[in-house]
NUDONU-777793 format. One record per atom (N, C-alpha, C): x, y, z; residue in three letters. Coordinates in pm, whole numbers, plus 50000, padded with zeros to 5 digits. Example, Ala and Ser with C-alpha at 12.3 -4.5 7.8 and 13.67 -1.06 7.14 Angstrom:
BEGIN
513194943150780Ala512304955050780Ala513204967050780Ala512854977550708Ser513674989450714Ser512905000350787Ser
//
This chain:
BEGIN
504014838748972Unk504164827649063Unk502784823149107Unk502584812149072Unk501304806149138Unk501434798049240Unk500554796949348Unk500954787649479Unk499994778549460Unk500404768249485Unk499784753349507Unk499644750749643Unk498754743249682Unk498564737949848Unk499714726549869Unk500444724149807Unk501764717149838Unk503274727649815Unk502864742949792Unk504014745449781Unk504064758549875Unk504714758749982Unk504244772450050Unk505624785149983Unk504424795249990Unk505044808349976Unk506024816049990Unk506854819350006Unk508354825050064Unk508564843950034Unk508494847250152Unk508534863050138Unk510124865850138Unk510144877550067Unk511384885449971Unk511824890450090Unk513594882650139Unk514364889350207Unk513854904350254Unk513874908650418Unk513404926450411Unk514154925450363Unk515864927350381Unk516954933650310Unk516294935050177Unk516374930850110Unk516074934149966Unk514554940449953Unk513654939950005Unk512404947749998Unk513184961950024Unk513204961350137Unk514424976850156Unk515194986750059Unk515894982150020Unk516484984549902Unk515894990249747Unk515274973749729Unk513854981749642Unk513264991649663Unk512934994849721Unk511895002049800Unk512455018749808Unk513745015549868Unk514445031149843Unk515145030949675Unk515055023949635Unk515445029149447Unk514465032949437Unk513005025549458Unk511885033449424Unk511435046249424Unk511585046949583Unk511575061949628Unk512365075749536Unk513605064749542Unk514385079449464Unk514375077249299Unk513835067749272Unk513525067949072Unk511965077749116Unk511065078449180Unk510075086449161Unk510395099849173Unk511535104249266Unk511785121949352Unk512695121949232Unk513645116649134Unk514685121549098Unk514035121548914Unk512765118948918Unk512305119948796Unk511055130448779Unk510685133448889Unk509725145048956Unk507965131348897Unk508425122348944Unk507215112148959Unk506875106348793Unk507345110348696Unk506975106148571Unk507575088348520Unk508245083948621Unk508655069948642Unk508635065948776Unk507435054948808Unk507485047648957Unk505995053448938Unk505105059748949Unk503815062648975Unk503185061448854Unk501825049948929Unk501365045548780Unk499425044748817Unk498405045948770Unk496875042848801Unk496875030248759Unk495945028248858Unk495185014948880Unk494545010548741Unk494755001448741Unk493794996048575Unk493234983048617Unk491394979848639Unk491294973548669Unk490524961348582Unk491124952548692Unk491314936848689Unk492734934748575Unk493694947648579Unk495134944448536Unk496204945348579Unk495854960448664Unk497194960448789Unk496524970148904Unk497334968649023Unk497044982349091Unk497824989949077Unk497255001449128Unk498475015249102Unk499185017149191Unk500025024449121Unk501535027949243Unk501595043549287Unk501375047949420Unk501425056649466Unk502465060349555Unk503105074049607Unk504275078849663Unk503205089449795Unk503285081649917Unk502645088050071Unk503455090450130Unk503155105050164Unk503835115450208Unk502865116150342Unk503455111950487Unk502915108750623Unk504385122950682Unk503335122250833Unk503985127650910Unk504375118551036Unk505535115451061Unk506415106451160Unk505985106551307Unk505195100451309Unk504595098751459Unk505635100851576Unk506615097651558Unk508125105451728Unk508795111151606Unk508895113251502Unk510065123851468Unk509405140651410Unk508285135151392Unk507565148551327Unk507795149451189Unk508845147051160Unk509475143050999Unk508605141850894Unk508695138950776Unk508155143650685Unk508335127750629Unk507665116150637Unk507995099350534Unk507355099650451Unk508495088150335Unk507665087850237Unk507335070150221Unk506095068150137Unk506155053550123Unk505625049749980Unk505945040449911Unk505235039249781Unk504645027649804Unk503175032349778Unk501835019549829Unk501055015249724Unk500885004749683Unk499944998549578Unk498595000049611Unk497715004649518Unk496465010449596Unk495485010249481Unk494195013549421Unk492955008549385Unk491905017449429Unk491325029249288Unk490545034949338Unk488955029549348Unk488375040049476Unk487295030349496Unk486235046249492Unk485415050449419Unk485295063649336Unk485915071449382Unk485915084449429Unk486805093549483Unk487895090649569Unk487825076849658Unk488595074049757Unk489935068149684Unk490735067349761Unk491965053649705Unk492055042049829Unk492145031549775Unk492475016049881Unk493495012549880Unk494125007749989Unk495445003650014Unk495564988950087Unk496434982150132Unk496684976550282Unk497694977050325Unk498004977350473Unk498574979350554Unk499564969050571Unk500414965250481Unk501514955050465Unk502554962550498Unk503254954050549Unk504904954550598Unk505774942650491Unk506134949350338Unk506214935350313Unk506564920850325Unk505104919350360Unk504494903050410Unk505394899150571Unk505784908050608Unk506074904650787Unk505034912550840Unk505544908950972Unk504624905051100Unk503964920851133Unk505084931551164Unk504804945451222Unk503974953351123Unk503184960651182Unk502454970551066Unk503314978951044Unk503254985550891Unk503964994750862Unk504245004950897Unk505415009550916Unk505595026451019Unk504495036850914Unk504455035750779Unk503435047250716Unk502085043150802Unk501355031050795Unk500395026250909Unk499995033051029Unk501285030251103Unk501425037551243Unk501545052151233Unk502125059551126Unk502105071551120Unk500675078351082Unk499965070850987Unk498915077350979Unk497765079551060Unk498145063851166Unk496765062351280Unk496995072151383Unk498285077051399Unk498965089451478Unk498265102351429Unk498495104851249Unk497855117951229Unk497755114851087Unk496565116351100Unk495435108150963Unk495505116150819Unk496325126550858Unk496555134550690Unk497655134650679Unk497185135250537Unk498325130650459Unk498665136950271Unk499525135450231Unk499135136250111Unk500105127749988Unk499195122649857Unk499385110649802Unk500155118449653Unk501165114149587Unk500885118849478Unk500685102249356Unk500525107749278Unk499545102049167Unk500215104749044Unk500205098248906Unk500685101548793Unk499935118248761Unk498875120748816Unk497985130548752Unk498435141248828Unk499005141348961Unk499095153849065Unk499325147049169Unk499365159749234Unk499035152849447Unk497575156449452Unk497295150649555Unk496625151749631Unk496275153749770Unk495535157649843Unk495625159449993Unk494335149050035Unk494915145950093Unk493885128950189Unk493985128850315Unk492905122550401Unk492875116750504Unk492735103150493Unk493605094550619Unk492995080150608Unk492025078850725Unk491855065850677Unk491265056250796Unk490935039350763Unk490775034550819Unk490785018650845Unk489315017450807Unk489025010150682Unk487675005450649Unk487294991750758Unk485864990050799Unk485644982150896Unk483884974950850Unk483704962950929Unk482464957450892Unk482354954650764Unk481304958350693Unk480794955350538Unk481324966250446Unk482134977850518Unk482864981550375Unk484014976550372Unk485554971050479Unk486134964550462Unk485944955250358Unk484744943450429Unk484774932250294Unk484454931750184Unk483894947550161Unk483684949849989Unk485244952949946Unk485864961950064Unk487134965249944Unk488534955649975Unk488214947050053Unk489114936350081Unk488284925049924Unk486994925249899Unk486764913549756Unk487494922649662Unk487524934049640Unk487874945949504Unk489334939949438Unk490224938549582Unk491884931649560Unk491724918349500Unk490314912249480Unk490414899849434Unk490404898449275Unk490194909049189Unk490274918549050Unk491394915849019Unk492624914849100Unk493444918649029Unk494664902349090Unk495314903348909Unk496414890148888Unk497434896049001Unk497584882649024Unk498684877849155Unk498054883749299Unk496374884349273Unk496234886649459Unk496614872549540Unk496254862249484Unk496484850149544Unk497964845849577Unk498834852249480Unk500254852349549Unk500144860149682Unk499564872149680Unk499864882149793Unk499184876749912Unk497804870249902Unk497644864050031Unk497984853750068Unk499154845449984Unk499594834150051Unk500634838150107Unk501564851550077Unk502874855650122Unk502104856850275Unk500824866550260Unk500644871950405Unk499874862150489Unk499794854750465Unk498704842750535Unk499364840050647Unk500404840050691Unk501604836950836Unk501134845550932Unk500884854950905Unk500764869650974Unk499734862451110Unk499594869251205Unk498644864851312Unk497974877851356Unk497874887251283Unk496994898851251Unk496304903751161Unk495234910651164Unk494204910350996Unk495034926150946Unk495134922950836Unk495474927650761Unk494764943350725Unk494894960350761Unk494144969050747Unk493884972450658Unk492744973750594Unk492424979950484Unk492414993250459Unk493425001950421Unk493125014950446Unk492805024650355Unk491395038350372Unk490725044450282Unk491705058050277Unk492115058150177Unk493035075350131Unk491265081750077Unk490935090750142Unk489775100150099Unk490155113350129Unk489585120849996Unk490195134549971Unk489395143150083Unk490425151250082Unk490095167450212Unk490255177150165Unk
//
């Protein structure tokens, strides 16, 4: 989908992000990750990762599958709710308690986040510009009346 300045953007029913989203979940757990988790290939796709957070009021154990872009050892993400307004509960869970762990086509891993800021933000906010259909993704999120977090998965 390409957007034109005469044609505005239209974000995917939640209901149906939802949905997606939990087939996802369970095509990755019910295949032990060998379908749904994929590496980044760049300037062709980003990769698909399965974050494993701890539930800021439940203590619980969430999971989320995040499109993400390694940046050398680290992994990049953002902090989308797809393309609505609220930050994502994985978001809020991680700014609660910053470890975490990611798995990957290759393994898991154990990570901490945090919110890239200043001049490394805008290096890894240009990095998303590598890759086909970012310009769809920032016209979905362009409504938003909050900046968008850039967030660093770095190993622990």
């Amino acid at each position: 989908m390409t957007v034109t300045t005469t044609e505005r953007a239209k974000p995917v029913p939640r209901f149906l992000l939802k949905v997606f989203w939990a087939i996802h979940r369970a095509v990755v757990r019910g295949t032990g990750g060998r379908i749904g988790l994929s590496r980044s290939v760049a300037g062709k796709r980003f990769g698909m990762l399965r974050l494993s957070t701890i539930g800021r009021r439940s203590g619980q154990r969430r999971e989320a599958m995040v499109g993400y872009y390694p940046d050398g050892n680290n992994l990049v993400t953002l902090a989308m709710n797809g393309w609505g307004e609220a930050e994502p509960a994985w978001w809020l869970n991680l700014l609660a308690h910053p470890e975490a762990t990611v798995d990957l086509p290759d393994g898991q891993r154990a990570v901490r986040a945090r919110e890239a800021v200043g001049p490394e933000r805008d290096r890894l906010w240009i990095g998303f510009h590598e890759f086909p259909g970012w310009g769809d993704v920032q016209a979905l999120a362009g409504h938003r009346s909050r900046t968008t977090a850039v967030v660093v998965l770095e190993p622990r």
